[in-house]
FIROZA-334417 format. One record per residue (C-alpha): x, y, z; residue number from 1; residue in one letter. Coordinates in Angstrom, 2 decimals, padded with zeros to 5 digits. Example, Ala and Ser with C-alpha at 12.3 -4.5 7.8 and 13.67 -1.06 7.14 Angstrom:
012.30/-004.50/007.80/1/A
013.67/-001.06/007.14/2/S
END
This chain:
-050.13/-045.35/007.11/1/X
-049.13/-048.87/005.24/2/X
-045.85/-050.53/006.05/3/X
-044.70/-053.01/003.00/4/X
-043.74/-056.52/003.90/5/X
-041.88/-057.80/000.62/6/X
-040.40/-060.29/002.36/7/X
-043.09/-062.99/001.67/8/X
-043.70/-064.63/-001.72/9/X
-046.06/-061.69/-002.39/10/X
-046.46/-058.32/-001.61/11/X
-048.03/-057.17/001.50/12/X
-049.50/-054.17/003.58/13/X
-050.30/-053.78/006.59/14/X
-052.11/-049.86/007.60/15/X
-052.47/-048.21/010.72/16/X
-054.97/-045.85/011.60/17/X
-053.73/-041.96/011.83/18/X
-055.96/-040.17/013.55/19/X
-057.14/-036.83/012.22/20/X
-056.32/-035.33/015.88/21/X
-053.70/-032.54/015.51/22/X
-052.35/-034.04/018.98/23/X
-053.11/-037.60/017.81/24/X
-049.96/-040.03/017.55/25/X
-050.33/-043.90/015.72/26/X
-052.79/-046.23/018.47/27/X
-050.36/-048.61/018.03/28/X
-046.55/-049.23/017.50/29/X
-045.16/-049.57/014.25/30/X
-042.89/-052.18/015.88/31/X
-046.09/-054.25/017.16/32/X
-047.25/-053.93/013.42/33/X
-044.05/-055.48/011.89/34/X
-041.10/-055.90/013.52/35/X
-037.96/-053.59/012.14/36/X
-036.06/-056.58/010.79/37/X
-039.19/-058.34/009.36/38/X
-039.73/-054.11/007.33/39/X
-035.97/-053.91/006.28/40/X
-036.14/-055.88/003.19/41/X
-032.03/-056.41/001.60/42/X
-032.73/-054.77/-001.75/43/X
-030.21/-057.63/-002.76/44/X
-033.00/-060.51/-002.72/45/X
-036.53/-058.41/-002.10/46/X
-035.29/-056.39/-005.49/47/X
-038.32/-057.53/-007.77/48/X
-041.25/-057.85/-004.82/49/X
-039.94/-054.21/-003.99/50/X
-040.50/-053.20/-007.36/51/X
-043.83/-055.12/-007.28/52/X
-044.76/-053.45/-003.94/53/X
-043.71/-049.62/-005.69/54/X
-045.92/-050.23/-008.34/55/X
-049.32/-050.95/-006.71/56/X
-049.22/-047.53/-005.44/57/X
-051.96/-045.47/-006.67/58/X
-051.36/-041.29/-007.53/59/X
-054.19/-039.20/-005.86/60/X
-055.25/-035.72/-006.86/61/X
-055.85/-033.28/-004.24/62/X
-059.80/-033.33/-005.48/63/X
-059.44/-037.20/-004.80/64/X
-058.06/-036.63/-001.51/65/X
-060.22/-034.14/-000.06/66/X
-063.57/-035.46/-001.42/67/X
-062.03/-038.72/000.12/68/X
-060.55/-037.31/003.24/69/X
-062.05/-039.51/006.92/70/X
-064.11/-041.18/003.95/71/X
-064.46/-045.18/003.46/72/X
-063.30/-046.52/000.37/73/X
-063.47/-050.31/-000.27/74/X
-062.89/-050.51/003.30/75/X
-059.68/-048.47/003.82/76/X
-059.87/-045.50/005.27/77/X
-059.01/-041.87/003.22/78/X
-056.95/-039.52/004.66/79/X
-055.32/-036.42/004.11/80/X
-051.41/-036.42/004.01/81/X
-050.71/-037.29/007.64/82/X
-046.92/-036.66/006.63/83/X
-045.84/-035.46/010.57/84/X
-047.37/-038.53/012.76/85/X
-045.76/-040.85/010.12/86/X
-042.46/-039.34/010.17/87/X
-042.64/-039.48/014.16/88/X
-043.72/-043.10/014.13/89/X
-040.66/-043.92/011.47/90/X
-038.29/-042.20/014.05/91/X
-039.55/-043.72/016.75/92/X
-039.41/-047.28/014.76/93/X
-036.02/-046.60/013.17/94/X
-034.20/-045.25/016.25/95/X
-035.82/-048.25/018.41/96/X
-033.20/-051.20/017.63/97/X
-030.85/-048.76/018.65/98/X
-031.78/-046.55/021.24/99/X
-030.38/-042.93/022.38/100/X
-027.19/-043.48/020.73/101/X
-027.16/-041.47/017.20/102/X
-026.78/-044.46/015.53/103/X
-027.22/-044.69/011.44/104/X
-030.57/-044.84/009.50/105/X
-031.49/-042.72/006.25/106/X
-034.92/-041.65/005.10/107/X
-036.15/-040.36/001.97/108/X
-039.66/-038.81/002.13/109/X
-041.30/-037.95/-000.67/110/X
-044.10/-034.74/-000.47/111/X
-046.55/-033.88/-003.47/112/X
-047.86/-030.95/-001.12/113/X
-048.53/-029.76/002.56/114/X
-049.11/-032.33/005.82/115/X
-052.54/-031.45/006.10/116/X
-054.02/-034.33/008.34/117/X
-053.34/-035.02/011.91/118/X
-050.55/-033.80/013.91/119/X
-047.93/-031.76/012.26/120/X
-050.67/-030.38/009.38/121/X
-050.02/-027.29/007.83/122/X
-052.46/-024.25/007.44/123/X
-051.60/-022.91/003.79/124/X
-054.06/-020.14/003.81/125/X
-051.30/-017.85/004.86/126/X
-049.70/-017.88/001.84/127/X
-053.08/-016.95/000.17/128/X
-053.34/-013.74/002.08/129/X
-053.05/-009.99/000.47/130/X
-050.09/-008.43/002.98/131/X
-049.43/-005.46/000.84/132/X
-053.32/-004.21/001.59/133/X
-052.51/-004.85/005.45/134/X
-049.72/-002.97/005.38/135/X
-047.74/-006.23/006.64/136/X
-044.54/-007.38/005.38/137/X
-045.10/-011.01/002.93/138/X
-041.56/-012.26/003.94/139/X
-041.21/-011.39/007.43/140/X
-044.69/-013.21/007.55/141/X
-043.85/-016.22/005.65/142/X
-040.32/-016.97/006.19/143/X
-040.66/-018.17/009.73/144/X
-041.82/-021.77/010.56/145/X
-045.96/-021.85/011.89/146/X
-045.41/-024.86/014.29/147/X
-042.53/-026.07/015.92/148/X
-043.47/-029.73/015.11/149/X
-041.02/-030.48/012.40/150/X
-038.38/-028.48/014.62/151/X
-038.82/-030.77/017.91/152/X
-039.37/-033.85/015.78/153/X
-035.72/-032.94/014.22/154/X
-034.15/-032.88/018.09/155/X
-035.57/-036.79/017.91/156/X
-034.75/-037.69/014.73/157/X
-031.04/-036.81/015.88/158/X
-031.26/-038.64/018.76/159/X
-032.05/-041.31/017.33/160/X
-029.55/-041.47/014.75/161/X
-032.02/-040.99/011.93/162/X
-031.08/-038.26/008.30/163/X
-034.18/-037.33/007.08/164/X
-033.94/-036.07/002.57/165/X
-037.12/-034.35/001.95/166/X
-038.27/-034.42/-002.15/167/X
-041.15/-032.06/-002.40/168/X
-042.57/-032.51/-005.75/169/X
-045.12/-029.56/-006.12/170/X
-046.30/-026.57/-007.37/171/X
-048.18/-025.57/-004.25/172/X
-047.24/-023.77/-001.54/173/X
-046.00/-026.44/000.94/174/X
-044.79/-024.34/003.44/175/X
-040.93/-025.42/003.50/176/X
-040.55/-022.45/005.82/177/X
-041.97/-025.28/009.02/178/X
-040.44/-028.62/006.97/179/X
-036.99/-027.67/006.92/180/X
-035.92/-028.09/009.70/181/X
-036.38/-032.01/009.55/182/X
-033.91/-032.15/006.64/183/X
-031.23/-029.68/007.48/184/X
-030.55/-030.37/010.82/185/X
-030.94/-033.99/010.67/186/X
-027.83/-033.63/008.14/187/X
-030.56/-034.17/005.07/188/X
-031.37/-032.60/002.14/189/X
-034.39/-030.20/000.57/190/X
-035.14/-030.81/-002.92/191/X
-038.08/-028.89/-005.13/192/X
-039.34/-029.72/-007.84/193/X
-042.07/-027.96/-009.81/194/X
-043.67/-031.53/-011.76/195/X
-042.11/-035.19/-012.71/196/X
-042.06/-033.79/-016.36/197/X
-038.82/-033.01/-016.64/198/X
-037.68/-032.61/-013.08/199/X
-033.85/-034.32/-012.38/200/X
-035.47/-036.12/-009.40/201/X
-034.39/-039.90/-010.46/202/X
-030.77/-038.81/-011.54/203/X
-030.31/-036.90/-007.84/204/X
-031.39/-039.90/-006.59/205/X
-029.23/-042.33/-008.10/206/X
-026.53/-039.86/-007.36/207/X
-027.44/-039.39/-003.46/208/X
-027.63/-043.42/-003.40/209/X
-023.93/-044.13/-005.10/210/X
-021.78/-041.80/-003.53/211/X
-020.09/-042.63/-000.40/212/X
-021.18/-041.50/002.86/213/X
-019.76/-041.09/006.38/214/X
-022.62/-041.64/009.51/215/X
-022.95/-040.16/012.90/216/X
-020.42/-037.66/012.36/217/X
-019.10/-035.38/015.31/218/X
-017.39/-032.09/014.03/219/X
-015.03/-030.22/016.75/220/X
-013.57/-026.81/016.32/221/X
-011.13/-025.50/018.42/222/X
-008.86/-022.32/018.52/223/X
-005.81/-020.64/019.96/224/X
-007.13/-018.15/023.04/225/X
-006.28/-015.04/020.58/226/X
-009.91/-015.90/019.43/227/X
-012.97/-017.73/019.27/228/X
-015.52/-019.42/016.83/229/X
-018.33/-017.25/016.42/230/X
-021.70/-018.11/014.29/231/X
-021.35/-021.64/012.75/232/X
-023.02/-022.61/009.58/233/X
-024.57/-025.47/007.64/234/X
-026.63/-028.75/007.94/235/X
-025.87/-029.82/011.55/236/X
-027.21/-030.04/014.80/237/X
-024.84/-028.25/017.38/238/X
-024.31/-030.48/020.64/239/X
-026.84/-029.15/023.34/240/X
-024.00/-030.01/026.00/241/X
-020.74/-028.88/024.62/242/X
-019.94/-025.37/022.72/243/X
-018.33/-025.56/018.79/244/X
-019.15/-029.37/018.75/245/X
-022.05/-030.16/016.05/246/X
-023.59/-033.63/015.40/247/X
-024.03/-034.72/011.55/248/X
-025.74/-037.65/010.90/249/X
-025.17/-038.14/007.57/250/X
-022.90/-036.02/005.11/251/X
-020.97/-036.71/002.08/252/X
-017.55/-034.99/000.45/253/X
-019.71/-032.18/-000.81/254/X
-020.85/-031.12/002.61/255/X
-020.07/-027.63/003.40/256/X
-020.04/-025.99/006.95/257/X
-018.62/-022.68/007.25/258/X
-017.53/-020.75/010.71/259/X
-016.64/-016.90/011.84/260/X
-014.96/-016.02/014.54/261/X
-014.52/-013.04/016.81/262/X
-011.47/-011.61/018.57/263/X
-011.20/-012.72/022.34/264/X
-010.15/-009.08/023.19/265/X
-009.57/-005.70/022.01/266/X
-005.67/-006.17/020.52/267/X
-007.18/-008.77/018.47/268/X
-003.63/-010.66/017.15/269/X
-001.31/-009.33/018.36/270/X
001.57/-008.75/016.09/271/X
004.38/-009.07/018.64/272/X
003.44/-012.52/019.47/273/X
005.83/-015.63/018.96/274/X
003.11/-017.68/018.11/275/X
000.90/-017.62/014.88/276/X
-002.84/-018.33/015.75/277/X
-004.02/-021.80/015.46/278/X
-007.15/-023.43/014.33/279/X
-007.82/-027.00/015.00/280/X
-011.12/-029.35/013.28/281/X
-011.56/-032.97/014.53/282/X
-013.68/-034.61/012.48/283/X
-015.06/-038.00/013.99/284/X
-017.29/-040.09/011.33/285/X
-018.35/-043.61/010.46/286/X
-018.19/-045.66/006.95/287/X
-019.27/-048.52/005.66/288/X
-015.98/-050.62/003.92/289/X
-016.11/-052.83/001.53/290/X
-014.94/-056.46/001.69/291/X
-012.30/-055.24/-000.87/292/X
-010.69/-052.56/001.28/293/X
-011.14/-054.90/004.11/294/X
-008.86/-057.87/002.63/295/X
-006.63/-055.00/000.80/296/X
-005.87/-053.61/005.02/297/X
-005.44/-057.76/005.45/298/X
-008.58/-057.49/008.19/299/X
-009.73/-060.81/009.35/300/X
-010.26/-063.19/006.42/301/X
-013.43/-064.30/008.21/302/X
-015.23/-060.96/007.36/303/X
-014.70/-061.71/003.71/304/X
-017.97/-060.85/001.70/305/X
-019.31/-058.82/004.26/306/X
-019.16/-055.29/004.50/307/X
-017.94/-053.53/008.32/308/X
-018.37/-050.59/009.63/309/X
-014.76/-048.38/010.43/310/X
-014.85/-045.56/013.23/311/X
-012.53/-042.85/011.84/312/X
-010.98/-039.89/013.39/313/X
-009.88/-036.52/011.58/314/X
-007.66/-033.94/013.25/315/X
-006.55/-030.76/010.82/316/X
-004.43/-028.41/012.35/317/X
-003.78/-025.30/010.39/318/X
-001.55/-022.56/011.46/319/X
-002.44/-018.68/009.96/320/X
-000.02/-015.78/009.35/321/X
-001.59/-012.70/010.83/322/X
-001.54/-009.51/008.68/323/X
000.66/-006.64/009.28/324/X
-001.73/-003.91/008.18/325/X
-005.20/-003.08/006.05/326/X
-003.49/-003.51/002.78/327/X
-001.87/-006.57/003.38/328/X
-005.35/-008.08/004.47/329/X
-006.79/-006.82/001.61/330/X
-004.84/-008.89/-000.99/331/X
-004.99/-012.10/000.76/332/X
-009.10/-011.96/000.54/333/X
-010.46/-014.73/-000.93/334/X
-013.51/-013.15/-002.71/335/X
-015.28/-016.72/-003.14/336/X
-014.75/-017.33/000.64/337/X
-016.31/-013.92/001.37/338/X
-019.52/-014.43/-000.65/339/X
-019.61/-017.71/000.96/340/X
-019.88/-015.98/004.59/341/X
-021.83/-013.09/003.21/342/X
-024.95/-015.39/001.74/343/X
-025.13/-017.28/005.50/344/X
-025.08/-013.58/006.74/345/X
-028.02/-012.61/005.02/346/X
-029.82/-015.88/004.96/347/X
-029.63/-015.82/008.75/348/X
-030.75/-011.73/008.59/349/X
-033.62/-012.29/006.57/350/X
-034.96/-015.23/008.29/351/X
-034.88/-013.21/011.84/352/X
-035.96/-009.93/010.53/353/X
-037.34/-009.77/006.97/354/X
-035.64/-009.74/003.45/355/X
-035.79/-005.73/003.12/356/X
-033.36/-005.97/006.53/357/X
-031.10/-009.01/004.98/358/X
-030.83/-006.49/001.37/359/X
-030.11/-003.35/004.15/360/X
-027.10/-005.40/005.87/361/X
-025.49/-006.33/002.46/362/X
-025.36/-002.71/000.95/363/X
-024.53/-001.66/003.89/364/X
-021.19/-003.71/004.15/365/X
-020.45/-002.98/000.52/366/X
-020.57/000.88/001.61/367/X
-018.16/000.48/004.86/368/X
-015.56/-001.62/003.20/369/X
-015.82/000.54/-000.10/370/X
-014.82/003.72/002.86/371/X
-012.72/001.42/005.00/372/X
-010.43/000.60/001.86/373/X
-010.43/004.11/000.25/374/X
-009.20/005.25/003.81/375/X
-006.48/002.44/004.25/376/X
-005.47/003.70/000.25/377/X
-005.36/006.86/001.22/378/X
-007.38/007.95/-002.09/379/X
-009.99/009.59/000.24/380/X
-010.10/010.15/003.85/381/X
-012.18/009.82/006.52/382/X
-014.23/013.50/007.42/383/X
-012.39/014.81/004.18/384/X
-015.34/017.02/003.75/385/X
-013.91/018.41/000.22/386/X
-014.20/014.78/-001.35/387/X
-016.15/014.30/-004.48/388/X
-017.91/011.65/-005.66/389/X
-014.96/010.99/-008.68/390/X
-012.16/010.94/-005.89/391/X
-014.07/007.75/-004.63/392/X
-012.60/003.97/-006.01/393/X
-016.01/001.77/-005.49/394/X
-014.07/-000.67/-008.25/395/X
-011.01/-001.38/-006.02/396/X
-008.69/-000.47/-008.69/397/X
-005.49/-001.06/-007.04/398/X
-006.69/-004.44/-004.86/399/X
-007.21/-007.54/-007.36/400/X
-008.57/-009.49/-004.73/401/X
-011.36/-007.12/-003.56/402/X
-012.44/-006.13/-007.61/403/X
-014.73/-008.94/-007.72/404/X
-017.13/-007.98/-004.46/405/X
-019.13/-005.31/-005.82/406/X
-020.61/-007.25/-008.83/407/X
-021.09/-010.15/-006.76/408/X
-023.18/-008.22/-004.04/409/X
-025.08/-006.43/-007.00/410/X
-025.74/-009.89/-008.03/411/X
-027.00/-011.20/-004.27/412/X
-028.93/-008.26/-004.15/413/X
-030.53/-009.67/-007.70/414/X
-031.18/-013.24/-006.48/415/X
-034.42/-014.66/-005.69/416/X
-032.66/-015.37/-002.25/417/X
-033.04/-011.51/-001.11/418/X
-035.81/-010.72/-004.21/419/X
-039.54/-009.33/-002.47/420/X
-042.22/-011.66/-002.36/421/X
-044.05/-008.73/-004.49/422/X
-041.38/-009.44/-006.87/423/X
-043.18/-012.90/-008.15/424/X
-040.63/-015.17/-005.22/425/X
-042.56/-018.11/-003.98/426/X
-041.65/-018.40/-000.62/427/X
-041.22/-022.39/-000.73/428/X
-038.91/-021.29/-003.53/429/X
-037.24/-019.14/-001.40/430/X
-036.56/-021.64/001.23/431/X
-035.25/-024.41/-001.14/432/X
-032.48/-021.77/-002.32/433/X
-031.12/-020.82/001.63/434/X
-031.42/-024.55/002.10/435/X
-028.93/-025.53/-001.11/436/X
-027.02/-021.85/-000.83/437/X
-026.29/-023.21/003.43/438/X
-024.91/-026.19/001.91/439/X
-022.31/-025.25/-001.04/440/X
-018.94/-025.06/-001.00/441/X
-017.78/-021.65/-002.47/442/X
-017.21/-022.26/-005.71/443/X
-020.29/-023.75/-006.67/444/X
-022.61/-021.13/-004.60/445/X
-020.31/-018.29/-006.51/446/X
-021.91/-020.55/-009.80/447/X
-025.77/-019.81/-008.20/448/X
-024.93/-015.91/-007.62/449/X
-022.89/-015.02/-010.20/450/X
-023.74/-017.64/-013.05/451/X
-020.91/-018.33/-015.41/452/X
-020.68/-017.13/-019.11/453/X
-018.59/-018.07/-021.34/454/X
-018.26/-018.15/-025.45/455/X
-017.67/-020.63/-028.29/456/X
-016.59/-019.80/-032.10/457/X
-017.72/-023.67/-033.06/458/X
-018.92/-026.73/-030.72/459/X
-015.22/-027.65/-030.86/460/X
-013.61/-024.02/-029.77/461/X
-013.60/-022.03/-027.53/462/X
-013.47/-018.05/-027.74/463/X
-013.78/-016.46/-024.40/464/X
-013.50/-017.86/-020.82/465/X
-015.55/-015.45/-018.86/466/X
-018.24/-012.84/-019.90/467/X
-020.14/-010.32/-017.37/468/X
-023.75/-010.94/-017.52/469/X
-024.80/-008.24/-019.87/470/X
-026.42/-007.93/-022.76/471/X
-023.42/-005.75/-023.81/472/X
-021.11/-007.77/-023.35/473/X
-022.83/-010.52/-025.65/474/X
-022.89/-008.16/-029.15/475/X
-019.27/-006.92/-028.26/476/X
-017.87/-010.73/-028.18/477/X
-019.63/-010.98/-031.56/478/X
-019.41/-015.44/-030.45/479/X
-022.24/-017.10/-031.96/480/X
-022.58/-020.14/-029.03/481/X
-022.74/-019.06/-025.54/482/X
-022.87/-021.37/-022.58/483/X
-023.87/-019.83/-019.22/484/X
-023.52/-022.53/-015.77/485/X
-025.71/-021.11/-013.19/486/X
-024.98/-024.45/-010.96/487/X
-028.29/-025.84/-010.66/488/X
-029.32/-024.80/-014.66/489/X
-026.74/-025.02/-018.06/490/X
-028.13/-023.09/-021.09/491/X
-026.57/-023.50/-024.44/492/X
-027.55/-020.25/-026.17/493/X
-026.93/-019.76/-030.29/494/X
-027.40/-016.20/-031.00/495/X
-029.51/-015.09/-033.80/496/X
-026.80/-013.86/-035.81/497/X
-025.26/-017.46/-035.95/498/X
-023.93/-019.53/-038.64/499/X
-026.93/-021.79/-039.59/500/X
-024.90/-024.48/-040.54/501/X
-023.04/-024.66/-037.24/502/X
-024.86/-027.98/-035.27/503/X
-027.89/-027.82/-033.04/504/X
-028.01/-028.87/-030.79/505/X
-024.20/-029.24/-030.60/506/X
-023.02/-033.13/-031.16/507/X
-022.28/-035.63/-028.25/508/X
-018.36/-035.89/-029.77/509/X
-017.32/-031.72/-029.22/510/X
-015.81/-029.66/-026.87/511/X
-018.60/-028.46/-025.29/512/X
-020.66/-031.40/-025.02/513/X
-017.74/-033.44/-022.99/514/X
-017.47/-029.23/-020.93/515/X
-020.90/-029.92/-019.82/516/X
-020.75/-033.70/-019.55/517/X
-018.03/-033.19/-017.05/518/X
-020.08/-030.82/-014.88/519/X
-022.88/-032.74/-014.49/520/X
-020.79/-035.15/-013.40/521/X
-018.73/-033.31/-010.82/522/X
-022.01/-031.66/-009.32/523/X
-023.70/-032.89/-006.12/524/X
-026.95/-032.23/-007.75/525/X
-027.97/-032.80/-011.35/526/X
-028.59/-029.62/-013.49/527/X
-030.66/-029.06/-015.70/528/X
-029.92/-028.77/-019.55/529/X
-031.88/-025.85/-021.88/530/X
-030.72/-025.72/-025.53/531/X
-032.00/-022.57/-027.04/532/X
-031.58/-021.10/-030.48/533/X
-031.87/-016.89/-030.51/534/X
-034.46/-015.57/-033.14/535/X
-036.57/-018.97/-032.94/536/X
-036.95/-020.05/-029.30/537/X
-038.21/-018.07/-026.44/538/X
-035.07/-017.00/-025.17/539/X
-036.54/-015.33/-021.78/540/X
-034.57/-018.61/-019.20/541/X
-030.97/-017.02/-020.88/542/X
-032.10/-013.44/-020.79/543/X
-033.35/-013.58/-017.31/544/X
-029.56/-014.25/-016.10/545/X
-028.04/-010.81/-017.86/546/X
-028.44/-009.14/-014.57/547/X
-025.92/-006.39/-014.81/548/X
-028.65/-004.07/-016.99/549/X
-031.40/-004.90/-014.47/550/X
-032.28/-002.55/-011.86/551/X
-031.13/-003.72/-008.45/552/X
-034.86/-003.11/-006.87/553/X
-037.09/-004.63/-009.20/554/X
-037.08/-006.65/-012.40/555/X
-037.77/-004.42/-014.79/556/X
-035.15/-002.50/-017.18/557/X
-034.27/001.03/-016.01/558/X
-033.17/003.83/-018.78/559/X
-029.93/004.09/-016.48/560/X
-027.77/000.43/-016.42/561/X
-028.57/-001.27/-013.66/562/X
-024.99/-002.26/-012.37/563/X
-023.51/001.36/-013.53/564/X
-026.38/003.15/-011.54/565/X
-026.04/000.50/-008.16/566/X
-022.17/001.73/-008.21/567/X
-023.15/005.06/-008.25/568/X
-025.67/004.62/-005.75/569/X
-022.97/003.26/-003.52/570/X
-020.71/005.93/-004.13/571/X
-023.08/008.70/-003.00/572/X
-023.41/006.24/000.24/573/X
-019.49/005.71/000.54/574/X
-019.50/009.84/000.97/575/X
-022.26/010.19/002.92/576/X
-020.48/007.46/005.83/577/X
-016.92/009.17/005.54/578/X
-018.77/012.58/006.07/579/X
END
């Protein structure tokens, strides 16, 4: 492990021996190496030996590495990627000046495969092994962490105050499944990326870097006694003392944690009460000002040019109506909010108990609300045993607010998120996806489930708003520019039936350039950008997302339409339950 000292004229690192021991820790201090202060270089006057320093570091295959691995070479010692015992030194080294006191520090750590050298390596040969042929379940089996070494080291990166980003930039299994947890709880990120070809790496870097960001966060949630938080979700580390309070140690505005809640008793709210219930968040953070905030609040001139930390306190009270009946609860759903609640569900379900159980819990709450809202509409009854299958609404006709669920669960049910591992899912893939999906707000997770499509006449025009994702639905619009938002991808698709003199790609000064322009720039992540011209480039990234004439179960294209046929599926379950 080689610490940097770029605060001489030149250059300089100093290694440490890490020892290929899988209980092995550094036989030294990192703060006996180089003292903290003497590492932390200010970027503002270390900027070009920091540069120097970045660029005397030498890519190594994996053939390099294990051909070199314990081996001497001009002296220094080969290892493998002892990625855990120098995260736990860094921890150790970082959360040192300050002690137990979740204090402030942010790391970036950059993978290019699996800790595979000293404590914390990884054994990847699970991934390698033929489940089907044991009659074992590939998700159940690689879903779940294989060490709890990234998991404890997480409890003491907390501690001491230290946010851990992981960039994995691979296309080998990495395990993620064991990683994770260093990131997420610590109030970090997980980023994949498949190569540095074209990956968006430097831009969600630069983005990460120049936003503004609140430290050692404590998040409270409180309610009136009619109920009671339930399961809480999102990149946090709940408070091992105190119930409902969670410790963040980093987060920005784009943070996301989401909460259920469960009745205290049977009468649930009851509707005779004086009082509405109540719902109360304190939100206690730290920021960085400054020095022109600081002399606009007219602080103390003497801190001019410096920048302070503030200590800030958030309290949002929010007071709820209650509804009178099912109806009435019905068309104040938020359907965003409910997919939202519904992907933590399942994330949760599959993690604990496989991805066929997380895909079983989903239709299976499509089915009861489908009966539970036919019954509350009276359009068929519970133990009606006449009912037929056309009596049955699955499409919520007469509830706006509910119309939107079915396709959206269709869709879950289509994403690599609940897909089989049989299916072609990597599992590190897998993981990245709960890890972003945990941290979205609604709107852009809706985006990652149910991509957006919508049409152009010209660059400079719009024609429709909002197309389902069908193939159908494309001829019928008879547009010749489509533009589909899946949140972390944006394809510009000309069909092949398309003026050839309209511009491709379409110029910097239209309509839908300065439509994507301002996405990218409102998105916490960069996405990436795929021009593609029907009839002359492979079109298979834009086809992929027409979902709604895939079959639910597998990838392939059924004779019956694959969102037609899941409805119908659901309606023979709807009259099976209200049997």
């Amino acid at each position: 492990m080689g610490l940097y000292d770029v605060q001489g004229p030149i250059p300089v690192v100093k290694n440490v021996f890490i020892s290929p021991d899988t209980e092995g820790t550094l036989p030294i201090e990192l703060e006996d190496v180089m003292p903290l202060l003497q590492f932390l270089a200010p970027v503002e006057t270390c900027k070009d030996r920091i540069t120097a320093a970045l660029d005397t570091l030498r890519p190594t295959t994996s053939w390099e590495r294990t051909t070199g691995a314990g081996q001497g070479l001009e002296g220094v010692l080969m290892g493998g990627r002892g990625f855990g015992v120098a995260m736990e030194a860094l921890v150790k080294y970082i959360g040192s000046e300050y002690g137990n006191t979740f204090a402030l520090a942010r790391v970036f750590a950059f993978m290019s495969g699996p800790p595979d050298y000293g404590a914390g390596q990884l054994d990847t040969r699970r991934y390698g092994e033929q489940y089907a042929s044991k009659g074992e379940d590939a998700d159940r089996a690689l879903l779940p962490e294989q060490t709890p070494f990234y998991k404890d080291l997480a409890v003491v990166a907390v501690q001491a105050g230290v946010c851990v980003d992981i960039f994995a930039v691979t296309n080998e299994y990495t395990d993620l499944a064991s990683l994770k947890f260093l990131s997420i709880e610590s109030g970090g990120s997980l980023f994949l990326y498949s190569n540095t070809d074209d990956s968006t790496l430097p831009q969600d870097m630069y983005r990460m870097l120049s936003r503004p960001y609140a430290f050692g966060c404590i998040l409270r949630l409180r309610t009136s006694s009619e109920f009671k938080p339930g399961h809480s979700y999102g990149h946090f580390f709940p408070d091992p003392q105190y119930e409902n309070v969670q410790h963040i140690i980093c987060c920005d505005s784009f943070a996301t944690y989401a909460y259920d809640f469960d009745f205290t008793s049977t009468t649930g709210f009851s509707r005779y009460a004086s009082e509405q219930p109540v719902l109360q968040i304190a939100f206690q953070y730290t920021v960085v000002v400054p020095p022109e905030e600081l002399s606009a609040s007219r602080l103390v001139s003497a801190s001019r040019g410096k920048h302070l930390l503030k200590r800030r306190l958030r309290i949002r009270t929010l007071q709820f109506g209650t509804a009178r009946n099912m109806n009435e609860l019905y068309d104040s759903v938020d359907p965003e909010a409910v997919l939202s609640i519904l992907v933590h569900k399942v994330i949760l379900a599959s993690l604990e108990q496989g991805v066929r159980e997380g895909r079983m819990l989903l239709h299976d709450w499509l089915v009861i609300l489908t009966a539970q809202y036919n019954d509350a509409s009276k359009i068929v009854q519970f133990k009606n045993g006449g009912s037929i299958a056309s009596q049955i609404d699955v499409a919520f006709s007469q509830c706006p607010q509910l119309q939107p669920l079915p396709r959206l669960v269709f869709a879950l049910l289509r994403n690599p998120l609940l897909r089989f591992h049989e299916e072609g899912v990597h599992p590190d893939y897998r993981i990245y996806l709960q890890c972003l999906c945990s941290a979205l707000e609604p709107g852009s997770l809706h985006r990652v489930i149910y991509p957006v499509l919508m049409s152009y006449s010209t660059p400079d025009k719009q024609a429709y708003p909002r197309h389902s994702l069908s193939r159908a639905a494309l001829i019928t619009s008879g547009s010749p520019i489509f533009f589909l938002d899946a949140f972390t991808t944006l394809i510009v698709f000309y069909s092949s039936t398309a003026d050839p003199t309209l511009p491709f790609p379409p110029p910097q000064d239209c309509l839908l350039r300065s439509t994507i322009n301002k996405l990218k720039q409102e998105r916490s992540i960069t996405p990436k950008l795929i021009f593609i011209r029907g009839g002359q480039d492979d079109a298979s990234a834009f086809e992929n997302y027409l979902i709604e004439e895939q079959d639910v179960d597998g990838s392939g294209f059924t004779s019956v339409m694959g969102f037609v046929s899941f409805l119908e599926d659901v309606t023979q379950s709807v009259m099976e339950y209200m049997k």
